[in-house]
Backbone atoms as SQL, in Angstrom:
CREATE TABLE atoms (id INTEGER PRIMARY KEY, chain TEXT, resi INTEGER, resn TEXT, atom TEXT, x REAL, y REAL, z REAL);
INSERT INTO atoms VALUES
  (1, 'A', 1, 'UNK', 'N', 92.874, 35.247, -69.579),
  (2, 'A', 1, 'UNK', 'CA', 93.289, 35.419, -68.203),
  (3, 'A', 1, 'UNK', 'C', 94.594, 34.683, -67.934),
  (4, 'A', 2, 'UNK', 'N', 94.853, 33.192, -68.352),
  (5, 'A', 2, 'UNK', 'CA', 96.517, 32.674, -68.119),
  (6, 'A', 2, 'UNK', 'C', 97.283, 33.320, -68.721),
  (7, 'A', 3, 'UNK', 'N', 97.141, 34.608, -69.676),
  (8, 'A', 3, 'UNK', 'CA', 97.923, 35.188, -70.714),
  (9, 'A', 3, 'UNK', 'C', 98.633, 36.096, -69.378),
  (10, 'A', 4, 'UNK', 'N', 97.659, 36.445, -68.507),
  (11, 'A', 4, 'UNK', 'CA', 98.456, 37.891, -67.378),
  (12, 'A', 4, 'UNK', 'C', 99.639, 37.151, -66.639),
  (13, 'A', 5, 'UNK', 'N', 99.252, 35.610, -66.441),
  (14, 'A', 5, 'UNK', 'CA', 100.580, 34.770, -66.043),
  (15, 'A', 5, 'UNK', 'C', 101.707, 35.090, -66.459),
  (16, 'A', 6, 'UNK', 'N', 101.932, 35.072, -67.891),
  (17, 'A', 6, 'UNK', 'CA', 102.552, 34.755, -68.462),
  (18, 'A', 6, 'UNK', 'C', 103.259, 36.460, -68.890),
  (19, 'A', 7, 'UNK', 'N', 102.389, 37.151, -69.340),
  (20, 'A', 7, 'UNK', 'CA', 102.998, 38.168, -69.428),
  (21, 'A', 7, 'UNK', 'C', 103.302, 39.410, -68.201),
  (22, 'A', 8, 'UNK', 'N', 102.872, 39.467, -66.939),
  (23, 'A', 8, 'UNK', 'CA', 103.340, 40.098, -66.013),
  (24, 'A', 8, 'UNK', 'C', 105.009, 39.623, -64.948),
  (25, 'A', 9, 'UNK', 'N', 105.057, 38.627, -65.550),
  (26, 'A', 9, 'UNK', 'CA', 106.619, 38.473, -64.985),
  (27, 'A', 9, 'UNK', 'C', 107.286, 39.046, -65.924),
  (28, 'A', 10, 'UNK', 'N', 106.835, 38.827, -67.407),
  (29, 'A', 10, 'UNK', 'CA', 108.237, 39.601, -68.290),
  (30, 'A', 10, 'UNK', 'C', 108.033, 40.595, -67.860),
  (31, 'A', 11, 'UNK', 'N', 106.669, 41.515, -68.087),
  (32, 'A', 11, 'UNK', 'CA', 107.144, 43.131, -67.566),
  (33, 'A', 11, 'UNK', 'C', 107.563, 43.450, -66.169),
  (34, 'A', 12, 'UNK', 'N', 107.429, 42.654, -64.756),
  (35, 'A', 12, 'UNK', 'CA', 108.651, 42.755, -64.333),
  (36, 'A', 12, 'UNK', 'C', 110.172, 42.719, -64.660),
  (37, 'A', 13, 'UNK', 'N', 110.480, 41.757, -65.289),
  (38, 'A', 13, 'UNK', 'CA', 111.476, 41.093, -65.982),
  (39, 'A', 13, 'UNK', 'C', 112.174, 42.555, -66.705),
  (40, 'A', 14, 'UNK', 'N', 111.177, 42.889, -67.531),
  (41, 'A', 14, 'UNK', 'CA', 111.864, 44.387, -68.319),
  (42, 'A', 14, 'UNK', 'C', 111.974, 45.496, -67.773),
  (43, 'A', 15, 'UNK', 'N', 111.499, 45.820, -66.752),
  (44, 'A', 15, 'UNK', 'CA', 111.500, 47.017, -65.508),
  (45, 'A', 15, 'UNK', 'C', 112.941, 46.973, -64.431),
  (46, 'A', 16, 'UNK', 'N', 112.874, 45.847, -64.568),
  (47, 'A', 16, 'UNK', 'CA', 114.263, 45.650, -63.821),
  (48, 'A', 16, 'UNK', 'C', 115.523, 45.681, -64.413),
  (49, 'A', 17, 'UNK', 'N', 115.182, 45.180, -65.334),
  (50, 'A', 17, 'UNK', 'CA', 116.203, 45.476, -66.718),
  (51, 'A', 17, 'UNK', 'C', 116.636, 46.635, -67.090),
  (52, 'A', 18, 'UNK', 'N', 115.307, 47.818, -67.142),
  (53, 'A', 18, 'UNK', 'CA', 115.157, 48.907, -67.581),
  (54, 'A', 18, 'UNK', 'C', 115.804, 49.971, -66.574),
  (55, 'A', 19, 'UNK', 'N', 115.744, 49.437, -65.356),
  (56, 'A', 19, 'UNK', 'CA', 116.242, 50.491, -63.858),
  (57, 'A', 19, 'UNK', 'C', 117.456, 49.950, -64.235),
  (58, 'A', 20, 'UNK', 'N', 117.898, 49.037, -64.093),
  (59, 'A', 20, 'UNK', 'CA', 119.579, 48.109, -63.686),
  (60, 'A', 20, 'UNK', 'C', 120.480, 48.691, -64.738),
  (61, 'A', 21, 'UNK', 'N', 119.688, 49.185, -66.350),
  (62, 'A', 21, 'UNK', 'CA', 120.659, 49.627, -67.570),
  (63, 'A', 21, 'UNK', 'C', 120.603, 51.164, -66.592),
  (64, 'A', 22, 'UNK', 'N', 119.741, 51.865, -65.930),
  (65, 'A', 22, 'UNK', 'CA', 119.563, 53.463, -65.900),
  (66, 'A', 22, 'UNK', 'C', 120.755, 53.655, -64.820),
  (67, 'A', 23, 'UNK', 'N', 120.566, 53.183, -63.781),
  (68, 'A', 23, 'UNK', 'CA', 121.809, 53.579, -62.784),
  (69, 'A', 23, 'UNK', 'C', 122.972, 52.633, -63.299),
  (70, 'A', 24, 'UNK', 'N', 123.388, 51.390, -64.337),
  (71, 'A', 24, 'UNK', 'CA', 124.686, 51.440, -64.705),
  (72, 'A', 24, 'UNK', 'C', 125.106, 53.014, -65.482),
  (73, 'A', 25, 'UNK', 'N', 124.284, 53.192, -66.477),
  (74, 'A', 25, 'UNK', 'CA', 124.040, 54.451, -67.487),
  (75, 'A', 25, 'UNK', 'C', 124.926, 55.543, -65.979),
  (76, 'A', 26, 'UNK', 'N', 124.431, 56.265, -64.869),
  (77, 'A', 26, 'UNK', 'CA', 124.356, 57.045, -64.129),
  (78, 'A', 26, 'UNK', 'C', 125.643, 56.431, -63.424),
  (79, 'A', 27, 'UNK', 'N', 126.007, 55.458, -63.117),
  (80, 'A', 27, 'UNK', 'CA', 127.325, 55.072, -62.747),
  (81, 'A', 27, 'UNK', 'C', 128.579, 55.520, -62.869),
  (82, 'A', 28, 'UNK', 'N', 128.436, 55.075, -64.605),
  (83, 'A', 28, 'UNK', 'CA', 129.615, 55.310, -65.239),
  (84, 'A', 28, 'UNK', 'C', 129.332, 56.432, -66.094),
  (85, 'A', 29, 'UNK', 'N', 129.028, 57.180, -65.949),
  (86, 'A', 29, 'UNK', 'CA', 129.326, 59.047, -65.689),
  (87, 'A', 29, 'UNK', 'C', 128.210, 59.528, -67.281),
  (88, 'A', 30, 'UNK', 'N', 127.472, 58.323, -67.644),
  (89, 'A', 30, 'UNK', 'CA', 126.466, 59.278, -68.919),
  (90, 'A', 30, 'UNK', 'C', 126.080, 60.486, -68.627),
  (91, 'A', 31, 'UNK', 'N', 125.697, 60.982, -67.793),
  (92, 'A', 31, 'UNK', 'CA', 124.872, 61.615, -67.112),
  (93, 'A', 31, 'UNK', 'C', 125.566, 63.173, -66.715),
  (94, 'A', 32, 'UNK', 'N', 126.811, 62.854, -66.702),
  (95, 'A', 32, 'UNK', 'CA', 127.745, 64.325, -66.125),
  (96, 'A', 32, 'UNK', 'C', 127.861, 65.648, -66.810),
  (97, 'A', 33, 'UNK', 'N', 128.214, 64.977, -68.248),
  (98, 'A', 33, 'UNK', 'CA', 128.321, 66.571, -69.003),
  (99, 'A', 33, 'UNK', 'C', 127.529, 66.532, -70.169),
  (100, 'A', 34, 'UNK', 'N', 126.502, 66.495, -70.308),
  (101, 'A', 34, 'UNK', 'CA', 124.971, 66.692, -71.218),
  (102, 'A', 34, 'UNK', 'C', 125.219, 67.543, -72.151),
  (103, 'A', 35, 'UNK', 'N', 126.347, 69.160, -71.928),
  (104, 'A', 35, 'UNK', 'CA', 126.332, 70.406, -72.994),
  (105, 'A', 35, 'UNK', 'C', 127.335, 69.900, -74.162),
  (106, 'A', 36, 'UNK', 'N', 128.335, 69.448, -73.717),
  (107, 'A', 36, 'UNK', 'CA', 129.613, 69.420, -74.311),
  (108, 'A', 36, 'UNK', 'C', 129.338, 67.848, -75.814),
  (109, 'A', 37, 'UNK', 'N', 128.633, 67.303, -75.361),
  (110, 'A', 37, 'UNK', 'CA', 128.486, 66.525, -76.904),
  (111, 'A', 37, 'UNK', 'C', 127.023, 67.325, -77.550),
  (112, 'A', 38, 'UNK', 'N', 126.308, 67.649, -77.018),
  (113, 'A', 38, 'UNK', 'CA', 125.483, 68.740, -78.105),
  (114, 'A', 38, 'UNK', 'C', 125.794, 69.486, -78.771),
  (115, 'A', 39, 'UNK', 'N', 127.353, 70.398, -78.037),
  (116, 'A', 39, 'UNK', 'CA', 127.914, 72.041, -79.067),
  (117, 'A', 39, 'UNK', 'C', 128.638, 70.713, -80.047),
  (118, 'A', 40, 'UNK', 'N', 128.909, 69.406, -79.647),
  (119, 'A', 40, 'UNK', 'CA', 130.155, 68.446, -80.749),
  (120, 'A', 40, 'UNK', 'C', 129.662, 68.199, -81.708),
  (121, 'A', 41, 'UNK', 'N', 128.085, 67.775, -81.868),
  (122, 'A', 41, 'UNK', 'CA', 127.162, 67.635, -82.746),
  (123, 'A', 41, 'UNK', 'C', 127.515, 69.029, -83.403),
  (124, 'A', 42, 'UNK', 'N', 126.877, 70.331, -83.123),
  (125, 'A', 42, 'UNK', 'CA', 126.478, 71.394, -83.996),
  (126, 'A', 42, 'UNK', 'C', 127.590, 71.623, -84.244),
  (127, 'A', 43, 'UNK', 'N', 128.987, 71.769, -84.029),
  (128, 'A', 43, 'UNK', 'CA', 130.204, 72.791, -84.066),
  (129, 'A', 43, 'UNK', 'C', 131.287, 71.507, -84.569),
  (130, 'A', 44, 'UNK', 'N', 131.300, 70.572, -84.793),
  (131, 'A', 44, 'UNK', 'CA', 132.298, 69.215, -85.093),
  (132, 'A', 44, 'UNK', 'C', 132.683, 69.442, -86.990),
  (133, 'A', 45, 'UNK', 'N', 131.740, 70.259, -87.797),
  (134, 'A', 45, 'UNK', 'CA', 132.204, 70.720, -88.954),
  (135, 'A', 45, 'UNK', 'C', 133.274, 71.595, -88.935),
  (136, 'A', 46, 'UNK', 'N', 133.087, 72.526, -88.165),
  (137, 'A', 46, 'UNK', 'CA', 133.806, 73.617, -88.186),
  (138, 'A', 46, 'UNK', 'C', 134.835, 72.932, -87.379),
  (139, 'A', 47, 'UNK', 'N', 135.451, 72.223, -86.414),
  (140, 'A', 47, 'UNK', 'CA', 136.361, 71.984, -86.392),
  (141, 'A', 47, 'UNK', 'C', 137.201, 71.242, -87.264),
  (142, 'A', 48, 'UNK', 'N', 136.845, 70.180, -88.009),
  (143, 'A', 48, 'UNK', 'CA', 136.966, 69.266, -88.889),
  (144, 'A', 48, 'UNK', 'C', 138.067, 70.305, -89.711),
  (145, 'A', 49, 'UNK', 'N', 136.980, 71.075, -90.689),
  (146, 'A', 49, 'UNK', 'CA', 137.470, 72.649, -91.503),
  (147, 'A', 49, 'UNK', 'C', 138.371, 73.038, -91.061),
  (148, 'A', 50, 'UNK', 'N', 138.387, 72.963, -89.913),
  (149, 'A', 50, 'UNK', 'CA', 139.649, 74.609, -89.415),
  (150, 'A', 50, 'UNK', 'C', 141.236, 73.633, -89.148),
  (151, 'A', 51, 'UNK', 'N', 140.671, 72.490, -88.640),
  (152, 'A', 51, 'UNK', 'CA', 141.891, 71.505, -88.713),
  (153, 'A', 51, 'UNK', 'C', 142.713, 70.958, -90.016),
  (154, 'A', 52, 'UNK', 'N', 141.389, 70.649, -91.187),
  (155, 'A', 52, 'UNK', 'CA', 142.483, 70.414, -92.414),
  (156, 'A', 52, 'UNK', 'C', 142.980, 71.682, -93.095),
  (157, 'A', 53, 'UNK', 'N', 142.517, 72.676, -92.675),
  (158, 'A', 53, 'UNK', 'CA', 142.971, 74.264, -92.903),
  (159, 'A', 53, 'UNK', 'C', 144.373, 74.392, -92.087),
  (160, 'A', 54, 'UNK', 'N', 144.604, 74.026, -91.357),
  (161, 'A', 54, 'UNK', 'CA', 145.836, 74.158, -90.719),
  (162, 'A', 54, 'UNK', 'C', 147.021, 73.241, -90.992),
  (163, 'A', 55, 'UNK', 'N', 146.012, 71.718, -91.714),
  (164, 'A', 55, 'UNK', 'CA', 147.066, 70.859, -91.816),
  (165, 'A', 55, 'UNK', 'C', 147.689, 71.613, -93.131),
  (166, 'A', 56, 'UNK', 'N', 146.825, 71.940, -94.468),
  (167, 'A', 56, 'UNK', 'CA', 147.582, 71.994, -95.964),
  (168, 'A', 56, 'UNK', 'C', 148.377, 73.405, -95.633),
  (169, 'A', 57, 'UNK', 'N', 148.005, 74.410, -94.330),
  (170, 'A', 57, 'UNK', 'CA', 149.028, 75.472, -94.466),
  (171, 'A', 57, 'UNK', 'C', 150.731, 74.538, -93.852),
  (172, 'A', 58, 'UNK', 'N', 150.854, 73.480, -92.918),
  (173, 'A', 58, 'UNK', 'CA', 152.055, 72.818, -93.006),
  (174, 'A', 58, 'UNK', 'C', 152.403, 72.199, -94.113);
């Protein structure tokens, strides 16, 4: 039972932590364009390719 002392302030402690990282996260703009680093993931080869393809034709 002194253990709930002890451990219910940290999990306050980490909840607040946990909100305070989510709206900095939502602040500073994580949150805006969600599509555009997913196609960067799948499609970032093929640009890679098509760019040193263009460099050895200079």
């Amino acid at each position: 039972m002194d253990s709930l002392y002890f451990l219910i302030p940290i999990a306050v402690v980490f909840v607040a932590l946990a909100i305070k990282v989510f709206f900095w996260a939502v602040n500073n703009g994580q949150y805006d364009d969600l599509e555009t680093e997913g196609r960067r993931i799948l499609f970032e080869d093929d640009l890679q390719a098509s760019s040193t393809k263009t460099e050895e034709k200079e």
